[in-house]
OpenMM code with the backbone's topology and positions (N, CA, C; nanometers):
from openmm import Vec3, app, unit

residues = "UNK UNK UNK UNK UNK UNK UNK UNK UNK UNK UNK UNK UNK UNK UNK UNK UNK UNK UNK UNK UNK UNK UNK UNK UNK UNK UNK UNK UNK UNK UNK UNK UNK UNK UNK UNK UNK UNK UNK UNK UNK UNK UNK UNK UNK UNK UNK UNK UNK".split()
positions = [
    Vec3(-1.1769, -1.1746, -0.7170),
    Vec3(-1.2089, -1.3135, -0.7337),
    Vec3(-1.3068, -1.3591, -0.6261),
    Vec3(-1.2921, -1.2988, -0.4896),
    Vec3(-1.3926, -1.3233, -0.3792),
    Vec3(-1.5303, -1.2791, -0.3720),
    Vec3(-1.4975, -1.1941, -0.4533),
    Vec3(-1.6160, -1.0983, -0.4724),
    Vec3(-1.7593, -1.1978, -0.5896),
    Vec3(-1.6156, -1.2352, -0.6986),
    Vec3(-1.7235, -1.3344, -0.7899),
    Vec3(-1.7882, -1.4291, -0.7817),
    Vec3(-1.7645, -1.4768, -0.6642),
    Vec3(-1.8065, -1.6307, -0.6214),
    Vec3(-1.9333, -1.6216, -0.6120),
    Vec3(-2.0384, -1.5180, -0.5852),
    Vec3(-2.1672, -1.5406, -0.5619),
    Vec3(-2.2246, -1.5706, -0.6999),
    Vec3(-2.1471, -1.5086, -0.7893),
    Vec3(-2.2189, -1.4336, -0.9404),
    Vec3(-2.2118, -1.5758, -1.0457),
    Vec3(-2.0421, -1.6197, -0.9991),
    Vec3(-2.0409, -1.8152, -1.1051),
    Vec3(-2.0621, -1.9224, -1.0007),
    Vec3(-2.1435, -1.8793, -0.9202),
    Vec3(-2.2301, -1.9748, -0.8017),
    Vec3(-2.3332, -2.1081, -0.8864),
    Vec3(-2.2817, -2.1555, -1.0132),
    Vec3(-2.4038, -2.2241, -1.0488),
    Vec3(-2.3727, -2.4032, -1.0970),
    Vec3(-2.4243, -2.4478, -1.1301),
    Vec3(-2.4482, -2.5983, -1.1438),
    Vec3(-2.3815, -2.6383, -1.2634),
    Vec3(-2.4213, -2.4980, -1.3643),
    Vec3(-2.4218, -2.5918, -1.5324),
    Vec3(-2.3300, -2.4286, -1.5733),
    Vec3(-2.2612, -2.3691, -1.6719),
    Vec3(-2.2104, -2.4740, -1.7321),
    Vec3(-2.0732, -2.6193, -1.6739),
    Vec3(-2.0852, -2.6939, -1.7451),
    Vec3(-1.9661, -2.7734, -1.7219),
    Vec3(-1.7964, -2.7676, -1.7906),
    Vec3(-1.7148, -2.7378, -1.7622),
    Vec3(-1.6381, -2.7259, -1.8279),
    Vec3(-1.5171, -2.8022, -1.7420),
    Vec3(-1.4616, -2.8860, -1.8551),
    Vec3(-1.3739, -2.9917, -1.8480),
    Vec3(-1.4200, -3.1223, -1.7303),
    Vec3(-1.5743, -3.1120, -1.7619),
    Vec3(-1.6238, -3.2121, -1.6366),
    Vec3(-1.6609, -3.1476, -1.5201),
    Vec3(-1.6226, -3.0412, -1.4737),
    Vec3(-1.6425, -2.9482, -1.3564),
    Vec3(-1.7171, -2.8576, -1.3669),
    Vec3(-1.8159, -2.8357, -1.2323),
    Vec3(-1.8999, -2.7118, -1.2552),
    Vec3(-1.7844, -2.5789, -1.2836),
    Vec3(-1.8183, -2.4439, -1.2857),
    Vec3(-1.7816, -2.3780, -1.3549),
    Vec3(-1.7235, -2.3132, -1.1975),
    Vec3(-1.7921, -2.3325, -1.1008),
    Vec3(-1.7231, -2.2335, -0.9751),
    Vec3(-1.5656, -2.3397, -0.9810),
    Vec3(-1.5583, -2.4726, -1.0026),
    Vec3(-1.4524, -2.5436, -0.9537),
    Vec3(-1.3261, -2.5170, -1.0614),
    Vec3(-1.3463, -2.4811, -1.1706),
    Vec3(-1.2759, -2.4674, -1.2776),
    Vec3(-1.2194, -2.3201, -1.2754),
    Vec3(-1.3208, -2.2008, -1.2482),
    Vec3(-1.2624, -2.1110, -1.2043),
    Vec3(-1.1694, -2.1204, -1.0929),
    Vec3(-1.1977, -2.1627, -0.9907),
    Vec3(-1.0954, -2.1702, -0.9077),
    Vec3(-0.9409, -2.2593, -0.9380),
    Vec3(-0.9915, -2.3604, -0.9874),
    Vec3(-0.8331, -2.4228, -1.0610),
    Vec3(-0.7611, -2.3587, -1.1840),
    Vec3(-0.8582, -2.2344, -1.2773),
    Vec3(-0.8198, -2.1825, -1.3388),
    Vec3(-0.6806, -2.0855, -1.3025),
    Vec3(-0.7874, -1.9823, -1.1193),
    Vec3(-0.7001, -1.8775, -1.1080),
    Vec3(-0.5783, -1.9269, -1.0192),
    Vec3(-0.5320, -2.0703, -0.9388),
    Vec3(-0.4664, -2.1747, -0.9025),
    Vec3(-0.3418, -2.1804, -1.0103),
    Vec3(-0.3823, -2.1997, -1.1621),
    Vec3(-0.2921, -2.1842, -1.2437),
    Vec3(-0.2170, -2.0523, -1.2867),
    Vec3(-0.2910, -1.9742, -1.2863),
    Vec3(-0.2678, -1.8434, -1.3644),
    Vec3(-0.2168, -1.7296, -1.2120),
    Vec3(-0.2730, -1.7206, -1.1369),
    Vec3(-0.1984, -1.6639, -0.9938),
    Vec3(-0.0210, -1.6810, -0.9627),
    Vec3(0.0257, -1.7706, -1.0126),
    Vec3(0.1751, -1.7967, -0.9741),
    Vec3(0.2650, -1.7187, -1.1227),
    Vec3(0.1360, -1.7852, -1.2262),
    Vec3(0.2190, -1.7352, -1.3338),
    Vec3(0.2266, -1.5597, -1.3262),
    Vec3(0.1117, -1.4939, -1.3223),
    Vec3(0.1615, -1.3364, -1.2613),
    Vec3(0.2302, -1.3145, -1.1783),
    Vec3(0.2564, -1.4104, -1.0660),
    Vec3(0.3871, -1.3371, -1.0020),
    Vec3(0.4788, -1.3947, -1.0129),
    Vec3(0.5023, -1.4849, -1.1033),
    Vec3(0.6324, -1.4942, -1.1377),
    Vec3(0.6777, -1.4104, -1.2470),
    Vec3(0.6038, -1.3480, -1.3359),
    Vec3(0.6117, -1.2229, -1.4586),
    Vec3(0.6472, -1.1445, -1.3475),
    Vec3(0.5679, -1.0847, -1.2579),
    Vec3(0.6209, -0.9443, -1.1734),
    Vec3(0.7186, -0.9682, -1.1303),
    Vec3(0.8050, -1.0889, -1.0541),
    Vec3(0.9052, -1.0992, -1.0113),
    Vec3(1.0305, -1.0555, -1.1068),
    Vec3(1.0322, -1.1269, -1.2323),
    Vec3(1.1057, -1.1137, -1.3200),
    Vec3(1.1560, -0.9495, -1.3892),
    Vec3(0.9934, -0.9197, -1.3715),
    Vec3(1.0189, -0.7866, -1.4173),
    Vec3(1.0559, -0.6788, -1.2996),
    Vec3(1.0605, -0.7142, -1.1732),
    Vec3(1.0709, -0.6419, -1.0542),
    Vec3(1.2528, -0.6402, -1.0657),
    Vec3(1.3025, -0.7653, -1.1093),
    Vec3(1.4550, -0.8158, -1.0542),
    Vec3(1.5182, -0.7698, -1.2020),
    Vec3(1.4757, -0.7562, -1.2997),
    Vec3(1.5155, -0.6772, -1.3843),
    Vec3(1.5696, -0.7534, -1.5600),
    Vec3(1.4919, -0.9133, -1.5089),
    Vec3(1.5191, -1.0271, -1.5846),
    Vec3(1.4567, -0.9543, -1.7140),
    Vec3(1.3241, -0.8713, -1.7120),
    Vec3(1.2403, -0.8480, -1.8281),
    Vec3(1.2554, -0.7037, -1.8198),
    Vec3(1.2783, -0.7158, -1.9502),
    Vec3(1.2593, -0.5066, -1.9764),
    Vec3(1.1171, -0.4522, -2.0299),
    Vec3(1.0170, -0.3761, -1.9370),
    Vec3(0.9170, -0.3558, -2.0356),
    Vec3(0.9078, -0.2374, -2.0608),
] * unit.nanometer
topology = app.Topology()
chain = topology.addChain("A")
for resn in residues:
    res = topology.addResidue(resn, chain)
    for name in ("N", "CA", "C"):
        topology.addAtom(name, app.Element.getBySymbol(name[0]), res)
């Protein structure tokens, strides 16, 4: 993700009102907890995969 920041470094597109670096970042904000709360689950034995 640190690595990408140079590459969606840009102005336009806009998405949900926000340039696209700010949305990525509130994207992976959302989605970061939700993977570790899946690994947790599946670590503690809540999920069988």
């Amino acid at each position: 993700m640190i690595l990408s920041a140079p590459l969606i470094n840009r102005t336009e597109p806009y998405i949900a009102g926000m340039p696209f670096i700010f949305f990525w970042h509130l994207l992976w904000l959302i989605i970061g907890p939700i993977f570790l709360t899946i690994a947790y689950l599946i670590r503690v034995g809540k999920i069988k995969v």
